[in-house]
PQR file of N, CA, C, O and H, with PARSE charges and radii, in Angstrom:
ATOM      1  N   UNK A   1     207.378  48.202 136.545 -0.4000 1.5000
ATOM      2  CA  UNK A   1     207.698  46.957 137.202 -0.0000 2.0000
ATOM      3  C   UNK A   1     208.053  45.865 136.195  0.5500 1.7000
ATOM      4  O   UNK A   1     208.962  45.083 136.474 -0.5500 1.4000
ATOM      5  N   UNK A   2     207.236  45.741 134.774 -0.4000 1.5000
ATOM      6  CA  UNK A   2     207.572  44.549 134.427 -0.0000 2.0000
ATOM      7  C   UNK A   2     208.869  44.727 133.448  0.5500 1.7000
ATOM      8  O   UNK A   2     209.079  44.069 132.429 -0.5500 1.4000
ATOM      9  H   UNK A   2     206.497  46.376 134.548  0.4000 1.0000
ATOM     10  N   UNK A   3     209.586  45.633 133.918 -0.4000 1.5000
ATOM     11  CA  UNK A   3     211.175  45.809 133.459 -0.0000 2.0000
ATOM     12  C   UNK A   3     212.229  44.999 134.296  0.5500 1.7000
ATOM     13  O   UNK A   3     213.411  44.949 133.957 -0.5500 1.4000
ATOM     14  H   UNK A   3     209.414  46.168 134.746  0.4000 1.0000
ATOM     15  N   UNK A   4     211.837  44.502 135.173 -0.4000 1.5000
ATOM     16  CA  UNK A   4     212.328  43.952 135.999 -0.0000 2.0000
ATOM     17  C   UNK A   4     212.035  42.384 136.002  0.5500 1.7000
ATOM     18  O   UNK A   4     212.676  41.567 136.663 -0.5500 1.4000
ATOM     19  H   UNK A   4     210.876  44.542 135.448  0.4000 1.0000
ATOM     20  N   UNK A   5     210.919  42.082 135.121 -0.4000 1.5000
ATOM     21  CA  UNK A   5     210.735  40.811 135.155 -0.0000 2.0000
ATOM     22  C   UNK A   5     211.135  40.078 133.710  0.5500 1.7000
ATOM     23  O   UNK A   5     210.812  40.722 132.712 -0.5500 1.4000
ATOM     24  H   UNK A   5     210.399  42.745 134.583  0.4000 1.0000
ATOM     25  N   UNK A   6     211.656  39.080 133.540 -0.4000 1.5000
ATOM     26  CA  UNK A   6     212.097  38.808 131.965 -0.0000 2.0000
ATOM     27  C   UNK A   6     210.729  38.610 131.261  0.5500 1.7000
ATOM     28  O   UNK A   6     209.671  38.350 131.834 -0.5500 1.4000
ATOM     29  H   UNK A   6     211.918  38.557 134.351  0.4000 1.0000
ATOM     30  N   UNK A   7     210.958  38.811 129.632 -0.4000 1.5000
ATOM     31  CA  UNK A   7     209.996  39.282 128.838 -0.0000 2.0000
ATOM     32  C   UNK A   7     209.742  37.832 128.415  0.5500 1.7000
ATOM     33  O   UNK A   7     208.558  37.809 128.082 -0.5500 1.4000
ATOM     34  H   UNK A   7     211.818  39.022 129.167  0.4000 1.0000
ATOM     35  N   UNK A   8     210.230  36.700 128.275 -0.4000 1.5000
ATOM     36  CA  UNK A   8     209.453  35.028 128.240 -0.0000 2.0000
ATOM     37  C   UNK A   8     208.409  34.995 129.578  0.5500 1.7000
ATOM     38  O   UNK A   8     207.239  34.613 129.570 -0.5500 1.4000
ATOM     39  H   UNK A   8     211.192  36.719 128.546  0.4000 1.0000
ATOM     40  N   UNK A   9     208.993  35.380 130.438 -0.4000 1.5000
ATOM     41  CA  UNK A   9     208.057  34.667 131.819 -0.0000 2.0000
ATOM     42  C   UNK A   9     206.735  35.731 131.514  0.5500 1.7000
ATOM     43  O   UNK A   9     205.575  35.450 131.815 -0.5500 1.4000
ATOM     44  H   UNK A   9     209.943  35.690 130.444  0.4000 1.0000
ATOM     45  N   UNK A  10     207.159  37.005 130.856 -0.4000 1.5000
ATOM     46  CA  UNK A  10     205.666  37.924 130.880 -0.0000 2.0000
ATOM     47  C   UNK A  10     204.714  37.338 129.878  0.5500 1.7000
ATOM     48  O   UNK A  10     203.489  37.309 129.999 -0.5500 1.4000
ATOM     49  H   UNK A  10     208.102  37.233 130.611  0.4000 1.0000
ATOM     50  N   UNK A  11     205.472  36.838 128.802 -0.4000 1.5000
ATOM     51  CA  UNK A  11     204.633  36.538 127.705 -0.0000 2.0000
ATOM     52  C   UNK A  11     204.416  35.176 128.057  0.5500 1.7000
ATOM     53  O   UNK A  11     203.564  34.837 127.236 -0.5500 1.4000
ATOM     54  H   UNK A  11     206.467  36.861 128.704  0.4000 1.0000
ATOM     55  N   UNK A  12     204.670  34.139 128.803 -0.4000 1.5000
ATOM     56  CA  UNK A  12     204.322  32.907 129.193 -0.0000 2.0000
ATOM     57  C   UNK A  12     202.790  33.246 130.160  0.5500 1.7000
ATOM     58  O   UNK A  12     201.779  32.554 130.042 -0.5500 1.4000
ATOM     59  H   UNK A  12     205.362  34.414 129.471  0.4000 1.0000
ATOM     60  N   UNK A  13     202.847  33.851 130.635 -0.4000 1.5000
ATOM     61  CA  UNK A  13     202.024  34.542 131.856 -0.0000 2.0000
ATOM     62  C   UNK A  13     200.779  35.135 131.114  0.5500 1.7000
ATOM     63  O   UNK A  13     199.621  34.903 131.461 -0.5500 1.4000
ATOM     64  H   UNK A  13     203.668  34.413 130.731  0.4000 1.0000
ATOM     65  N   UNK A  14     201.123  35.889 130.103 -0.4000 1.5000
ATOM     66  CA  UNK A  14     199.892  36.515 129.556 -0.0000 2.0000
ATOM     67  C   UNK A  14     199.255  35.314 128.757  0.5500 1.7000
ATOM     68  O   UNK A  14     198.028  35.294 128.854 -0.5500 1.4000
ATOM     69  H   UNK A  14     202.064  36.077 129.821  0.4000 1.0000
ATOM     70  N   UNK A  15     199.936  34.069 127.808 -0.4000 1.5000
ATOM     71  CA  UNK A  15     198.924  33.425 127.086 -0.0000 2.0000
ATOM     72  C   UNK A  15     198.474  31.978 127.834  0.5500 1.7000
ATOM     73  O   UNK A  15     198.009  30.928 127.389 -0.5500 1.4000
ATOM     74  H   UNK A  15     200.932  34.085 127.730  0.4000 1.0000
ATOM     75  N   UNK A  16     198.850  32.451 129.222 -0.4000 1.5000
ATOM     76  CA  UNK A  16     198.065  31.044 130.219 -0.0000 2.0000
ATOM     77  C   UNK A  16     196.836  31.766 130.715  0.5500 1.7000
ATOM     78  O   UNK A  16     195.726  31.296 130.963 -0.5500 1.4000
ATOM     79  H   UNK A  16     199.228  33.304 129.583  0.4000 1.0000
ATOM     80  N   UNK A  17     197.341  33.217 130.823 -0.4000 1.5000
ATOM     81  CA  UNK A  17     195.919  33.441 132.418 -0.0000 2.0000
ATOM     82  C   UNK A  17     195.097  33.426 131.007  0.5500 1.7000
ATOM     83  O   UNK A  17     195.413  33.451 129.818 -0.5500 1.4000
ATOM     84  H   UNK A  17     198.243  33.599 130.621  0.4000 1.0000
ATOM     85  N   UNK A  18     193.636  33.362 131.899 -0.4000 1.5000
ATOM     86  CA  UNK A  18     192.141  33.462 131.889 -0.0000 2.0000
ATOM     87  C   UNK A  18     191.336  34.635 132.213  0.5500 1.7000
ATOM     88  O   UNK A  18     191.330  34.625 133.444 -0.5500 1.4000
ATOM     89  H   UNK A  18     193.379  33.341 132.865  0.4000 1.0000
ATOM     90  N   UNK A  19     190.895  35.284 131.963 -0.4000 1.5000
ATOM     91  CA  UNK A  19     190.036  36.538 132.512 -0.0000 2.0000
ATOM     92  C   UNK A  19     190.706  36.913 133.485  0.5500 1.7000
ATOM     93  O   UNK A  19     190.204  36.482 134.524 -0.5500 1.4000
ATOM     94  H   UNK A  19     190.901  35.293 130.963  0.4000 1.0000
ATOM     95  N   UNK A  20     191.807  37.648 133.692 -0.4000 1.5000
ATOM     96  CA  UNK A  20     192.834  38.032 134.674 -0.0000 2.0000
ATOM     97  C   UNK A  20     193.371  37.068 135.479  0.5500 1.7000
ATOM     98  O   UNK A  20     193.969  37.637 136.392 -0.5500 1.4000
ATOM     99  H   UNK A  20     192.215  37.997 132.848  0.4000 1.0000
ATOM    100  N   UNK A  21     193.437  35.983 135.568 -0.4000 1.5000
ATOM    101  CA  UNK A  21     193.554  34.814 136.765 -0.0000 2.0000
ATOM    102  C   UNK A  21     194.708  33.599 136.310  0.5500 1.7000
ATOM    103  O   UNK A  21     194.942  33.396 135.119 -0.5500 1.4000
ATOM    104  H   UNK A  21     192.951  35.521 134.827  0.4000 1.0000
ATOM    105  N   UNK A  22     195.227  33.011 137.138 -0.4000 1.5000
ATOM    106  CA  UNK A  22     196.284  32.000 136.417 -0.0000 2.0000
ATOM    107  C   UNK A  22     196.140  31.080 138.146  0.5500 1.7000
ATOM    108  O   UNK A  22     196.280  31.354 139.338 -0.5500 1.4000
ATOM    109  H   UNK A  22     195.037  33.176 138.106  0.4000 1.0000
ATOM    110  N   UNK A  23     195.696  29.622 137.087 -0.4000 1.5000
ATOM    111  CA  UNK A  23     196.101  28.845 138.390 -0.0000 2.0000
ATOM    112  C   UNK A  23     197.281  28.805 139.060  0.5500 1.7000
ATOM    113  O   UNK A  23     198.364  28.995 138.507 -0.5500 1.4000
ATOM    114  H   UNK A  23     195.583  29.399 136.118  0.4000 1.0000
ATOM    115  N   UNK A  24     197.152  28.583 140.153 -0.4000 1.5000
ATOM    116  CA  UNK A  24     198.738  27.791 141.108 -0.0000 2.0000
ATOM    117  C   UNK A  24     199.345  27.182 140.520  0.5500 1.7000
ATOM    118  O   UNK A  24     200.484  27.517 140.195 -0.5500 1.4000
ATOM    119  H   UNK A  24     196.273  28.429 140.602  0.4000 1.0000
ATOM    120  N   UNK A  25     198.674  25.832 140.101 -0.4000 1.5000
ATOM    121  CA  UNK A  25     199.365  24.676 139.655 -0.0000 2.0000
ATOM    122  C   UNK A  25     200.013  25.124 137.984  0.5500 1.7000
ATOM    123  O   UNK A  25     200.918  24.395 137.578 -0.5500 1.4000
ATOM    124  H   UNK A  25     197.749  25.560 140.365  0.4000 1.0000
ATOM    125  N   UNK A  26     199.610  26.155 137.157 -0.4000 1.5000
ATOM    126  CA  UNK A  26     199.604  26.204 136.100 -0.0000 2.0000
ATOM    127  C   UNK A  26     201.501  27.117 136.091  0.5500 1.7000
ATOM    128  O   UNK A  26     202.585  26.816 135.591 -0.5500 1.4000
ATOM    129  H   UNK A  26     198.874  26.747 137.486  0.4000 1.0000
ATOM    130  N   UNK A  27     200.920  28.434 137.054 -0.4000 1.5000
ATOM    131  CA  UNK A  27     201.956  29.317 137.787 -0.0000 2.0000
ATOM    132  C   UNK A  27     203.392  28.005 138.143  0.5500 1.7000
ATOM    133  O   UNK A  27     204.555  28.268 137.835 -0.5500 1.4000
ATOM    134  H   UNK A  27     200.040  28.679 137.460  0.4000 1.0000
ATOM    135  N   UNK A  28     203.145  27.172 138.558 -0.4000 1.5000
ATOM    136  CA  UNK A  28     204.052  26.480 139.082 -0.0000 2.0000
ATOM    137  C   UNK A  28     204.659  25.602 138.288  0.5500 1.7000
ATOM    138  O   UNK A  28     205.769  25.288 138.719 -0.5500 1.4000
ATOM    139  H   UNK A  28     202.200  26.959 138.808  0.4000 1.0000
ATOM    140  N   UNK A  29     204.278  24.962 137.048 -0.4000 1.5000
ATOM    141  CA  UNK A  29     204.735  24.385 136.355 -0.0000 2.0000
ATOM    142  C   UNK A  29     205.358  25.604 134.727  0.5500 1.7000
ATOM    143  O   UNK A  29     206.202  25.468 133.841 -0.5500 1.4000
ATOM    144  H   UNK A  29     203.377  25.218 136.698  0.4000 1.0000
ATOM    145  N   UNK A  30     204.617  26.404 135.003 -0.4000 1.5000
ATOM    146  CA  UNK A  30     205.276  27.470 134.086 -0.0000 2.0000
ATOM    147  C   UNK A  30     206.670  28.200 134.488  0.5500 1.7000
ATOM    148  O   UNK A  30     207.322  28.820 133.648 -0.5500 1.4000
ATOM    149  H   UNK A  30     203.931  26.515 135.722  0.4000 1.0000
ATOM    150  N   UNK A  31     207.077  28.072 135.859 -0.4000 1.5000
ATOM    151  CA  UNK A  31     207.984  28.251 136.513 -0.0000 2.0000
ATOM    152  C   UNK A  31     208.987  27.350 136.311  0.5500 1.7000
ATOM    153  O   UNK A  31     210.165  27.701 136.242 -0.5500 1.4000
ATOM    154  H   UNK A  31     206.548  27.568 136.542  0.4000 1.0000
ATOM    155  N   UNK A  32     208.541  25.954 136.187 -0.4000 1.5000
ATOM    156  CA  UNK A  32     209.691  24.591 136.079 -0.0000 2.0000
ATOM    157  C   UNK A  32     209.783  24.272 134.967  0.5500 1.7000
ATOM    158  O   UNK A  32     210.592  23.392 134.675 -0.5500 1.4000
ATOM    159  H   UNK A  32     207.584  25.668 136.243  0.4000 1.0000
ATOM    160  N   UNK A  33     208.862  24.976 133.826 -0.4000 1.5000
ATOM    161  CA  UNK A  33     209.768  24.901 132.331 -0.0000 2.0000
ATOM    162  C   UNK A  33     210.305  26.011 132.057  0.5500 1.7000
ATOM    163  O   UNK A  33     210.939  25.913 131.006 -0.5500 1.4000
ATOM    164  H   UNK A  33     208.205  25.691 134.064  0.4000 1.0000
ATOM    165  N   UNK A  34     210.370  27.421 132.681 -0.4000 1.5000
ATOM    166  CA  UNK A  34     210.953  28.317 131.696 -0.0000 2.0000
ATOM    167  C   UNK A  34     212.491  28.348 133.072  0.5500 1.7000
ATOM    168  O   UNK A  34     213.414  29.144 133.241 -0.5500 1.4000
ATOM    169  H   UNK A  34     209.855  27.500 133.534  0.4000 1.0000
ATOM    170  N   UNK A  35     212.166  27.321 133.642 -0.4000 1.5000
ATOM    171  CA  UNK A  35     213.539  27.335 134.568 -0.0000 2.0000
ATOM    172  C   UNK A  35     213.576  28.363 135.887  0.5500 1.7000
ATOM    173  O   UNK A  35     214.590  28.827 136.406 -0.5500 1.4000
ATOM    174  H   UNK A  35     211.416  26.674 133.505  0.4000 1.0000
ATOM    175  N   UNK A  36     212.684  28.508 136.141 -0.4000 1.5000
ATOM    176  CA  UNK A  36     213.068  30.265 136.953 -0.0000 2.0000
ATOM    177  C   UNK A  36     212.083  29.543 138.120  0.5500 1.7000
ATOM    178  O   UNK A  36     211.213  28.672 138.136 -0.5500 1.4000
ATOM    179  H   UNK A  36     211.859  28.131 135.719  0.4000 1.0000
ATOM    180  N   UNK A  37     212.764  30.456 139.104 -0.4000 1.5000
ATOM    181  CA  UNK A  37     211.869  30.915 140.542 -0.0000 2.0000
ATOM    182  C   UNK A  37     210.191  30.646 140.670  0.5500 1.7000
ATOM    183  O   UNK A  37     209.494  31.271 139.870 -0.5500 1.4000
ATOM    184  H   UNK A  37     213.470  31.164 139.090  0.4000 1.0000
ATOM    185  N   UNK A  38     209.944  30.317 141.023 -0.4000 1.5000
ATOM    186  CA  UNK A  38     208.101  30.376 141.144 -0.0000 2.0000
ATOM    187  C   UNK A  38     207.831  31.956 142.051  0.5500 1.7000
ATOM    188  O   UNK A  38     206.800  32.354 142.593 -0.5500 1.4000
ATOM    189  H   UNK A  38     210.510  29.809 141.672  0.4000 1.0000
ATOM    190  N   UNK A  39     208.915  32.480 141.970 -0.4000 1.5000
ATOM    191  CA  UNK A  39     208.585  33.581 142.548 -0.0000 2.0000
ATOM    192  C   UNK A  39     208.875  34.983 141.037  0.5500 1.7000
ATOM    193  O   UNK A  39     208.382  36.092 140.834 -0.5500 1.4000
ATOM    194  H   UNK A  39     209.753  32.156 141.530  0.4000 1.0000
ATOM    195  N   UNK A  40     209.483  34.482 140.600 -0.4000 1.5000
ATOM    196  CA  UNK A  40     209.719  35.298 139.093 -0.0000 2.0000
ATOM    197  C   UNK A  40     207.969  34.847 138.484  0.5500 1.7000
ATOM    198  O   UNK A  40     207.874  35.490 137.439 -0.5500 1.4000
ATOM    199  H   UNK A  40     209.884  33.581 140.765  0.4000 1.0000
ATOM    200  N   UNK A  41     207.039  34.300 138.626 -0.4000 1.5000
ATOM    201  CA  UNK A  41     206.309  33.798 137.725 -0.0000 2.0000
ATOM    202  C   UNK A  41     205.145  34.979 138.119  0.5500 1.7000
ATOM    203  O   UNK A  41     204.468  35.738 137.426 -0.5500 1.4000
ATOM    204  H   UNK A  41     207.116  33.777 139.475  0.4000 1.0000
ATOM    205  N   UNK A  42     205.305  34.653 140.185 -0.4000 1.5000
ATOM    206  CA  UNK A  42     204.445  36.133 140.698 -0.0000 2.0000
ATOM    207  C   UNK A  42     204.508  37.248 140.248  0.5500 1.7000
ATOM    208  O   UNK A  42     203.571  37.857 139.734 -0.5500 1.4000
ATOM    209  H   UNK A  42     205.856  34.037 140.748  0.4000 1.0000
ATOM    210  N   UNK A  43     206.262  37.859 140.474 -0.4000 1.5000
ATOM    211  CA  UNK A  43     206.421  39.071 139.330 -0.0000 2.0000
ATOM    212  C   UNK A  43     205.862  39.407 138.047  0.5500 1.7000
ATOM    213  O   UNK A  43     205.715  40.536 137.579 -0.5500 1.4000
ATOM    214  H   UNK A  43     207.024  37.364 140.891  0.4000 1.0000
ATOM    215  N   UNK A  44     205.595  38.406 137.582 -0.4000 1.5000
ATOM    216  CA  UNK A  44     205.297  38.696 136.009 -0.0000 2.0000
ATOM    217  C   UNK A  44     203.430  39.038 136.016  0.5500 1.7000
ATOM    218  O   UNK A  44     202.757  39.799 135.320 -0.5500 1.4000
ATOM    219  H   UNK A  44     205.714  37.488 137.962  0.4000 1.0000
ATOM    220  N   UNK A  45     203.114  38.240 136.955 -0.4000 1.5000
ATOM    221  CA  UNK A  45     201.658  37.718 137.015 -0.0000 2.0000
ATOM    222  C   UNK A  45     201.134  39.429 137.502  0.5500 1.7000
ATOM    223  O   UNK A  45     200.274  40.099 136.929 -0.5500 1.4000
ATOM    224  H   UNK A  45     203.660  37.622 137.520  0.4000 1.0000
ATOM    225  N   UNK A  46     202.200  39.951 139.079 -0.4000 1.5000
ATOM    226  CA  UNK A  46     201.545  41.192 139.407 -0.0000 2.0000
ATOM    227  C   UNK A  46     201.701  42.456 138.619  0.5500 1.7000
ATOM    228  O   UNK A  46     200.966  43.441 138.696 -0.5500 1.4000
ATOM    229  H   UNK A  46     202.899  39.408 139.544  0.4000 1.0000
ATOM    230  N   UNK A  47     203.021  42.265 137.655 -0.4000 1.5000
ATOM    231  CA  UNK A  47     203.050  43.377 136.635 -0.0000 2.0000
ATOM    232  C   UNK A  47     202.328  43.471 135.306  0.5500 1.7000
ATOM    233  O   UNK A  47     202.440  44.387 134.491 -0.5500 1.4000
ATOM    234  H   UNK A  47     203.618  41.465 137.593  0.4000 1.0000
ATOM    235  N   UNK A  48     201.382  42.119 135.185 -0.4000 1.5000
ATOM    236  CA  UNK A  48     199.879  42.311 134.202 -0.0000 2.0000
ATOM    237  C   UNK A  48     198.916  42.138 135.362  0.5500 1.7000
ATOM    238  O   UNK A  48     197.886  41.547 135.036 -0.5500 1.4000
ATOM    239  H   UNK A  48     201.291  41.375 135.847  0.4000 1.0000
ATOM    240  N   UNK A  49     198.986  42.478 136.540 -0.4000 1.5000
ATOM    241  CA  UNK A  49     197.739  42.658 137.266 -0.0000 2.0000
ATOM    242  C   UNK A  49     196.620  41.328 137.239  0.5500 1.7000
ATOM    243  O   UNK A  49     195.403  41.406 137.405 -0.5500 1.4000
ATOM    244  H   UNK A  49     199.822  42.958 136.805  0.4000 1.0000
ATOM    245  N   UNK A  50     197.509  39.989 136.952 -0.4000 1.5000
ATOM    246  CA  UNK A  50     196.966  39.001 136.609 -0.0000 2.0000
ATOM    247  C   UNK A  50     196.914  38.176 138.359  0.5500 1.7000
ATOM    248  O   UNK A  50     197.896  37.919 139.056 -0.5500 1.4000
ATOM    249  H   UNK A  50     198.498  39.926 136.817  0.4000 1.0000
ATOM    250  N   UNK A  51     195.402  37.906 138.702 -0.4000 1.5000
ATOM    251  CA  UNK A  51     195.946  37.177 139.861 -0.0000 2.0000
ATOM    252  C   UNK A  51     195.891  35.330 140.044  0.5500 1.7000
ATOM    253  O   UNK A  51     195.136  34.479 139.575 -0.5500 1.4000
ATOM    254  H   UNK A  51     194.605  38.115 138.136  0.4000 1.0000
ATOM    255  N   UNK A  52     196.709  35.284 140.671 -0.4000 1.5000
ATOM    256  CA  UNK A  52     197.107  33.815 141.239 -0.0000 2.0000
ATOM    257  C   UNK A  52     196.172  33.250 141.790  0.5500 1.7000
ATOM    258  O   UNK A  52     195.716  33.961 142.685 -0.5500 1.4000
ATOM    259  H   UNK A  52     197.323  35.975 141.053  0.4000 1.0000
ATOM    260  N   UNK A  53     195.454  31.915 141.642 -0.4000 1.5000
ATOM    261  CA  UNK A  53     193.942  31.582 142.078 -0.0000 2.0000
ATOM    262  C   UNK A  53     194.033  29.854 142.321  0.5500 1.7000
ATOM    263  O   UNK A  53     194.653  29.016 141.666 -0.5500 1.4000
ATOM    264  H   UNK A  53     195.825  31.337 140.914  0.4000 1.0000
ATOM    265  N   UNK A  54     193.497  29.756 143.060 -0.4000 1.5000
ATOM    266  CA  UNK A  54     193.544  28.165 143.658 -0.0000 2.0000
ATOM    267  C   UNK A  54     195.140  27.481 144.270  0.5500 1.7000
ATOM    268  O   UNK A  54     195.730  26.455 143.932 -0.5500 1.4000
ATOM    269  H   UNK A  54     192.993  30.437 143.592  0.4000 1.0000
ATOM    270  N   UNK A  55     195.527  28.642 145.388 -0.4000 1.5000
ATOM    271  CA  UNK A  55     196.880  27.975 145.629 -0.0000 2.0000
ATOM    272  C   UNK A  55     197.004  27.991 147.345  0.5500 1.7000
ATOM    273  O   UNK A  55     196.813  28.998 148.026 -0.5500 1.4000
ATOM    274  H   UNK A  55     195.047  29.475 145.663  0.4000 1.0000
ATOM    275  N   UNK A  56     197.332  26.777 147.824 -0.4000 1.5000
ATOM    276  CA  UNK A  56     197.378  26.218 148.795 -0.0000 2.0000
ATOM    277  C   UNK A  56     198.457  26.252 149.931  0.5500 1.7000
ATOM    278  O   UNK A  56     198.428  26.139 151.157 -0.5500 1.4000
ATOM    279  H   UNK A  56     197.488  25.958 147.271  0.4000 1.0000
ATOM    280  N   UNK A  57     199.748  26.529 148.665 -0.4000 1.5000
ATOM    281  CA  UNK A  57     201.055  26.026 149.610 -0.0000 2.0000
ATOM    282  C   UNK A  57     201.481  28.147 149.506  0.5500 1.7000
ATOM    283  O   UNK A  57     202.539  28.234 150.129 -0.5500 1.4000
ATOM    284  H   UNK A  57     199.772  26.621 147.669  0.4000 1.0000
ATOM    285  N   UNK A  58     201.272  28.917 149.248 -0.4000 1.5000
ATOM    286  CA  UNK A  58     201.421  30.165 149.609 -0.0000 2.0000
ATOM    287  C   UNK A  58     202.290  30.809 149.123  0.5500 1.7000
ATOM    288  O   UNK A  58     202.606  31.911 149.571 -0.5500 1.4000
ATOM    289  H   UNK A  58     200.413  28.846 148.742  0.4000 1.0000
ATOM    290  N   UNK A  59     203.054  30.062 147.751 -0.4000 1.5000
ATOM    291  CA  UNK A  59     204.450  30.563 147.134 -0.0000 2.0000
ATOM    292  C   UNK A  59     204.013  31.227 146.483  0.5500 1.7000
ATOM    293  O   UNK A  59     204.768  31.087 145.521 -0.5500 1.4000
ATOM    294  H   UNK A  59     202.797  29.167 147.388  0.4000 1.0000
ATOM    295  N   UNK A  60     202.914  32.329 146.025 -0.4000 1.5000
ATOM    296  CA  UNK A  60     202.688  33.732 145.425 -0.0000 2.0000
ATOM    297  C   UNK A  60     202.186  34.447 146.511  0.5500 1.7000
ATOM    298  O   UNK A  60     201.889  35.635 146.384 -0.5500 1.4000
ATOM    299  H   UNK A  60     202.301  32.443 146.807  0.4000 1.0000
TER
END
């Protein structure tokens, strides 16, 4: 899977999360600097098995 996701958003993804976990808000602004989808950020997050935690509005 994570051939499919670009290799900045994976490595952005791996040195935010926390003990497997990446906030919403963190997910979402990591999305609006590397330019991409907030849905490219999920991709990256579910292909390190990293999950999405404290998010409200449901975009992962």
């Amino acid at each position: 899977m994570s051939a499919e996701v670009d290799e900045k958003v994976l490595q952005a993804v791996r040195e935010k999360a926390e003990e497997g976990r990446l906030p919403c808000p963190v997910a979402l602004k990591l999305a609006e600097e590397l330019a991409v989808p907030p849905i490219e950020v999920g991709k990256a997050a579910n292909a390190l098995n990293v999950k999405i935690v404290r998010c409200s509005l449901g975009c992962f």
